[in-house]
N, C-alpha and C positions, 0 to 999 in steps of 0.2 A: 511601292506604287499600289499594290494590292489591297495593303491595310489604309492607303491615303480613297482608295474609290469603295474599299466596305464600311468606312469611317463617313464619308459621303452621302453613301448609299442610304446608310441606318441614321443619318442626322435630318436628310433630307425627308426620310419619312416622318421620323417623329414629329417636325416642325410641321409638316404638312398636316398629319392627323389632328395635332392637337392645336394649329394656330384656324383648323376647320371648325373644331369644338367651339373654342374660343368666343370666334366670333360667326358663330350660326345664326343665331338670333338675329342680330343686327344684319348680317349678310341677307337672310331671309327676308327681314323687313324693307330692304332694298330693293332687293326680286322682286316682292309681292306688289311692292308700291311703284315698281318702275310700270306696271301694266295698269293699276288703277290710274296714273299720271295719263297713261295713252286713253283712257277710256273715263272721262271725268263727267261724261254725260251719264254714268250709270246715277252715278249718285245726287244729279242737280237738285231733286227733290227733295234733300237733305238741308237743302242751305232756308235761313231761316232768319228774315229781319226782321225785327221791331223799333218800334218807337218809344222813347220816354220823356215823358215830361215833365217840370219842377221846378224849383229855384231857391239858389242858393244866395250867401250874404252879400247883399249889394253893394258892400264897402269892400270886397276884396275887388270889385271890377270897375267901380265907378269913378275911381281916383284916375284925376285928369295927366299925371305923369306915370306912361305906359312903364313904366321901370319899377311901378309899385304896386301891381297886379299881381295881386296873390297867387301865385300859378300853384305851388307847392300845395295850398290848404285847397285851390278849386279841384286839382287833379285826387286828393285823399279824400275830397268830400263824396265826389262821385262813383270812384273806387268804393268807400264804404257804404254809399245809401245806396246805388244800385250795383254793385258785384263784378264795375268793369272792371276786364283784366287785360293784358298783352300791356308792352310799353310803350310809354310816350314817343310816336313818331314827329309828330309838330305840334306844337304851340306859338300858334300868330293871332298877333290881335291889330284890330283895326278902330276906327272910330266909333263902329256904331257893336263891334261885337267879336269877344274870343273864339277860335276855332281850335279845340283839340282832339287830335287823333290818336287813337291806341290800337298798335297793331300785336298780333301774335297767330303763332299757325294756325287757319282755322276759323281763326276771327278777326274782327275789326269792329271799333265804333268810334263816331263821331260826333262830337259832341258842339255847340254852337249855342255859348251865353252872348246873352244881349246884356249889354256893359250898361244901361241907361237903368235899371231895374232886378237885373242879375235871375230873368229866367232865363230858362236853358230847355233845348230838344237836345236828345241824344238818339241815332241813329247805331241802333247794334246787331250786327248779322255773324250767325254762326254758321257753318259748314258742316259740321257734323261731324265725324269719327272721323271718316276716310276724308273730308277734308283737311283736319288737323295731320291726319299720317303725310299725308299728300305733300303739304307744307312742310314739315319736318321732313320727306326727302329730297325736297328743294332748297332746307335750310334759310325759307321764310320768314322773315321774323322771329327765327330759334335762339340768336342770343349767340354769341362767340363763344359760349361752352359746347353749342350742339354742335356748331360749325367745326370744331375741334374734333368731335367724335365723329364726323363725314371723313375728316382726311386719316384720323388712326382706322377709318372701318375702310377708305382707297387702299392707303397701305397694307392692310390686313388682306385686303383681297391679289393686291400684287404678288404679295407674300405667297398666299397660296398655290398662285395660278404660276408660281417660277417655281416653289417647290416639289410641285405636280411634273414640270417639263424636267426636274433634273432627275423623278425617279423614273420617268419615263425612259429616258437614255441608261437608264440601268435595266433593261427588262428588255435583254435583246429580240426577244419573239415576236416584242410589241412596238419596237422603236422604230422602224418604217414608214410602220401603218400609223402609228401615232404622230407622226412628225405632218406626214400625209394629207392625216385629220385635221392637222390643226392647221395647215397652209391649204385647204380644203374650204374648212371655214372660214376663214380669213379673207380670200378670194370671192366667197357667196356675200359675203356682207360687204366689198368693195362693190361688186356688180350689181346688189342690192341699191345701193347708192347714188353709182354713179348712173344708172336704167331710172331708178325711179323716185330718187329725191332732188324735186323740182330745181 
């Protein structure tokens, strides 16, 4: 029983030290962007639209059967003559004109060819640094790679915070007071709550 709780004892640390290592950065970038998320008016000044204008080949959009609209060559033309990026959220067209939107953290534009002549506005607003993080810890338009890396960085943090409570229970001087703390805390953030979120 002794070498089953110093076996314990010494596994639970090490997971805990180094699954902290591990995933600090990312854990950090969670912290730090969980408080810019509450405070997004610091940075409003950041955000930043323009307008473009231009026109591209009026045979990819003028053909009277909507099933032979160039989407593929309109959405690379625009991508390579002016540098949009994010992906393709919609692509609908109507009679008098295409509407494509591209979204990604941070940014968006919108782009609106007239199908009779094939010019085009595009609408493109950027966010700036801390809107891009901002979105990436929202998992905004990140793409189901980034989304992937939010649940292994939940997990990581679960990991930590149960590897923490079992060495806790080995550090009899502390395990009290620590059990205490943490039904302590737990209790301030219910009351936090249930007092003063509407």
């Amino acid at each position: 029983m002794n070498s089953l709780k110093r076996n314990t004892s010494n596994w639970s640390r090490w997971l805990h030290i180094y699954l902290s290592m591990f995933s600090f950065i990312i854990l950090l970038f969670f912290a730090v962007t969980g408080i810019t998320l509450n405070h997004t008016e610091w940075f409003a000044d950041q955000q930043k639209t323009i307008t473009i204008k231009g026109e591209l080949n009026q045979d990819w959009v003028s053909v009277e059967d909507t099933a032979k609209i160039a989407k593929l060559s309109i959405v690379e033309f625009l991508r390579n003559t002016h540098g949009i990026k994010g992906s393709v959220g919609e692509f609908s067209i109507d009679e008098s004109q295409c509407t494509i939107s591209f979204n990604g953290p941070g940014y968006t534009a919108d782009a609106f060819v007239n199908r009779e002549d094939g010019s085009y506005e595009i609408s493109e607003t950027k966010t700036g640094i801390w809107g891009v993080m901002n979105d990436l810890h929202k998992g905004r338009d990140a793409g189901k790679t980034w989304a992937w890396l939010i649940d292994v960085s939940a997990v990581l943090m679960v990991l930590v915070s149960v590897t923490g409570l079992i060495m806790l229970f080995f550090l009899k001087k502390k395990r009290v007071s620590g059990v205490l703390t943490i039904i302590l805390g737990g209790l301030i953030s219910y009351l936090i709550y249930r007092i003063f979120v509407p």
